[in-house]
ZAZAVEX-616190 format. One line per field, with one value per residue (C-alpha): chain; x, y, z; residue number from 1. Coordinates in pm, 1 decimal, always signed. Layout:
BEGIN
cadena: A,... .
x: X,... .
y: Y,... .
z: Z,... .
num: NUM,... .
! end
This chain:
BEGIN
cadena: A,A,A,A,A,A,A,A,A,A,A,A,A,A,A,A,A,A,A,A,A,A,A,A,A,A,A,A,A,A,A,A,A,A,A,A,A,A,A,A,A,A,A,A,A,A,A,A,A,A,A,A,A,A,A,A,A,A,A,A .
x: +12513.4,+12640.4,+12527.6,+12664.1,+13008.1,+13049.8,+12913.0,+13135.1,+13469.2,+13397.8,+13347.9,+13678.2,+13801.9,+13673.6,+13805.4,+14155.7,+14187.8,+13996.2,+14173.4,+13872.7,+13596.4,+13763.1,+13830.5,+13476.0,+13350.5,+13602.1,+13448.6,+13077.1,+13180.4,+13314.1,+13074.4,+12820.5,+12992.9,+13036.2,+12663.5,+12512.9,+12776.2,+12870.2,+12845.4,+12510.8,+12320.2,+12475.5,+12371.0,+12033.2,+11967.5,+12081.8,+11858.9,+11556.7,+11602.9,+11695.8,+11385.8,+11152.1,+11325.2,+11195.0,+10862.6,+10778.3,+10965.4,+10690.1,+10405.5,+10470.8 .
y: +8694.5,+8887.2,+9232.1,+9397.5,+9508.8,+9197.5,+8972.2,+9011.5,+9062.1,+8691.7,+8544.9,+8734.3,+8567.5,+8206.1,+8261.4,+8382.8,+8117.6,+7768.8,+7711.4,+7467.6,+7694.8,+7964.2,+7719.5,+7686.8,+8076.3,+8119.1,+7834.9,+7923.8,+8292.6,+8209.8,+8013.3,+8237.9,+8521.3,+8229.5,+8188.4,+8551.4,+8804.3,+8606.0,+8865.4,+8709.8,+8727.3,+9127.1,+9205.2,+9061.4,+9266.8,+9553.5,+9496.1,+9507.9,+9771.8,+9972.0,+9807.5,+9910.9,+10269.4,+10323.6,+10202.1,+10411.9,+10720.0,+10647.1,+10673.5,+11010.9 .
z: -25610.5,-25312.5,-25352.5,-24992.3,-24948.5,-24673.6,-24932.4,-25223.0,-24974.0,-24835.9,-25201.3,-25323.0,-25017.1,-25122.3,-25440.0,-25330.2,-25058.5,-25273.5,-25630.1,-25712.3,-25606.9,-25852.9,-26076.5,-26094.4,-26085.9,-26382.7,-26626.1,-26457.1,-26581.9,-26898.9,-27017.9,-26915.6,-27145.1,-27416.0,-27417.4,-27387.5,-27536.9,-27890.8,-28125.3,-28318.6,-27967.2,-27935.7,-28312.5,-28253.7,-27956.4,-28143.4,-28460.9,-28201.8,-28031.5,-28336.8,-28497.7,-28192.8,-28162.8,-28581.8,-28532.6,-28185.0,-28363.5,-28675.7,-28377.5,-28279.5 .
num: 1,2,3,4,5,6,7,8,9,10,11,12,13,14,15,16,17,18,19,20,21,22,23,24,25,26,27,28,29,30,31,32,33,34,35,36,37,38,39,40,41,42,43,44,45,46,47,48,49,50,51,52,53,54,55,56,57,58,59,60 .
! end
């Protein structure tokens, strides 16, 4: 992951100028999304931190 202004201007480049590399980036990001953001994954993140927030609020 490019994290320098130079970085990410030559992959928006790459993807602007090579259909199959974006093409790829797209189905690389959506399947990343697909995998980590479904709404049981969100709602059990949620439930924990909820679920640690009670118990350290109980310890003080």
């Amino acid at each position: 992951m490019a994290s320098d202004a130079l970085g990410i201007s030559e992959k928006v480049l790459r993807v602007l100028r090579d259909q199959q590399y974006a093409r790829d980036v797209g189905r690389a990001g959506y399947e990343y999304v697909r995998s980590n953001h479904k709404w049981d994954i969100v709602v059990e993140s949620y439930e924990r931190i909820y679920a640690e927030a009670v118990s350290a609020s109980h310890r003080h």
